[in-house]
C-alpha positions in Angstrom: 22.0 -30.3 -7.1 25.3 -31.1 -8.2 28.6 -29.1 -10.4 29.7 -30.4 -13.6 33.4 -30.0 -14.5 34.5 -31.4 -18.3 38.1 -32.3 -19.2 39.9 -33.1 -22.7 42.7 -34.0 -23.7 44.1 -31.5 -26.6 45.2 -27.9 -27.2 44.0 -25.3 -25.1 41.2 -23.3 -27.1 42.2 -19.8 -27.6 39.0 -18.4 -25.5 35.8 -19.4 -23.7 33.6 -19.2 -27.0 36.0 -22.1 -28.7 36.1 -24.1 -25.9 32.3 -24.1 -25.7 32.3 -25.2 -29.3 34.5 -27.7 -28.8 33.3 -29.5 -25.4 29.9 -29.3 -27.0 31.4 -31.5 -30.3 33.4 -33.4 -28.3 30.3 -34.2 -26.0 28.2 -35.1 -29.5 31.1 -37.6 -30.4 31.9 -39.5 -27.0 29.4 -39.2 -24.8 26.4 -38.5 -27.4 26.6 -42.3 -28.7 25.7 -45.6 -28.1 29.2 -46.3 -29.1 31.3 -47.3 -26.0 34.6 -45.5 -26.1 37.0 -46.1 -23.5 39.3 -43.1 -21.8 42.3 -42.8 -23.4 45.4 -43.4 -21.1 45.6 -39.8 -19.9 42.1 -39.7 -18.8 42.3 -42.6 -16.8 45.5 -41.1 -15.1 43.7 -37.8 -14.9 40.5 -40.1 -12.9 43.1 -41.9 -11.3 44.6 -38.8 -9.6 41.3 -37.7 -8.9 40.9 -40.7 -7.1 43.7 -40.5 -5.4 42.9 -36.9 -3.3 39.0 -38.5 -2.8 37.7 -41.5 -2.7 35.2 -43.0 -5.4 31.7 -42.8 -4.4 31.3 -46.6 -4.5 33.8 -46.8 -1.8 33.2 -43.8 0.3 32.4 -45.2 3.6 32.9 -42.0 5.1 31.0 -39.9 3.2 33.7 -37.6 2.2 34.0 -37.8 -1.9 32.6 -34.9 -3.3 31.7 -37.0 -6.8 28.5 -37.2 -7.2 28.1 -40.5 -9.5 30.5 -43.5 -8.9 32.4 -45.1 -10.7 34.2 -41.9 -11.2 35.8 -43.7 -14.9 32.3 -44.3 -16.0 32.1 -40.7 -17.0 34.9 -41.1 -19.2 34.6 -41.5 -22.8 37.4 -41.3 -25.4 39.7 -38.1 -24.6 36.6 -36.3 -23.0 35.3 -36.9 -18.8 32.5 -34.5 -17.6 31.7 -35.7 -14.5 29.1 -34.2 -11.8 30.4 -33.4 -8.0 28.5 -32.1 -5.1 27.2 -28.8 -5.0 28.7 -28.4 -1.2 32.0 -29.4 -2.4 32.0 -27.9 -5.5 34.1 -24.8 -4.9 37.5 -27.0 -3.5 37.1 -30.0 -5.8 36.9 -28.0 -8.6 40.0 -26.2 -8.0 41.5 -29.3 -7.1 40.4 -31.2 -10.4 41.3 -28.2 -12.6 44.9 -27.8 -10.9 45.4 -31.9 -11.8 44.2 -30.9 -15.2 46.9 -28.5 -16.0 49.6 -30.1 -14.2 48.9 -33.0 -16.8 48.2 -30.4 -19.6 44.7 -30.9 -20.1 41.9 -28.9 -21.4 39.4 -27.5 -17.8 35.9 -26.4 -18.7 33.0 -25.4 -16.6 30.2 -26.2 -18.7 27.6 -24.0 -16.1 29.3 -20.9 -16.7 30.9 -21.9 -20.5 34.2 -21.0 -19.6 38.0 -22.3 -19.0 39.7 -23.2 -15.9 42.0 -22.4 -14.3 
């Protein structure tokens, strides 16, 4: 079993409702496709910070990463990374990966519950 946490690069929907709408389109466009679409330059920073606190799971000898599908990048697409983490680690990387979000100004969304983060 595993968490899924979605970040996007953009203005910060006014409420949980909008941000649904708009993870869901943004889902359609980028990760919906056949089309490849690389991250843009502030995802890749965002998965690079990421990266930096844990390691990628194709280079976690120790078994500490709390992603759950490696490379970490591979679940970016455009403006738009929703990547899966494991359930037991959930609760810390989460906060973790939604406190690098803001500190970078980017949209957090918990796509299990529909709603923002922090």
């Amino acid at each position: 079993m595993s968490y899924d946490l979605a970040v996007w690069e953009g203005e910060r929907p006014g409420d949980d409702a909008a941000a649904g709408a708009l993870f869901d389109d943004l889902y359609r466009q980028y990760v919906g496709t056949d089309a490849g679409h690389p991250p843009t330059p502030a995802i890749a920073a965002y998965v690079a910070l990421l990266l930096e606190r844990w390691p990628d799971l194709t280079r976690d000898e120790h078994d500490v990463s709390p992603w759950s599908t490696g490379p970490l990048i591979g679940e970016a697409a455009g403006p738009l990374v929703c990547f899966p983490m494991r359930w037991s680690m959930a609760d810390e990387a989460s906060a973790v990966a939604a406190g690098i979000a803001a500190s970078l100004g980017l949209v957090c969304y918990d796509p299990q519950t529909r709603r923002l983060r922090p």
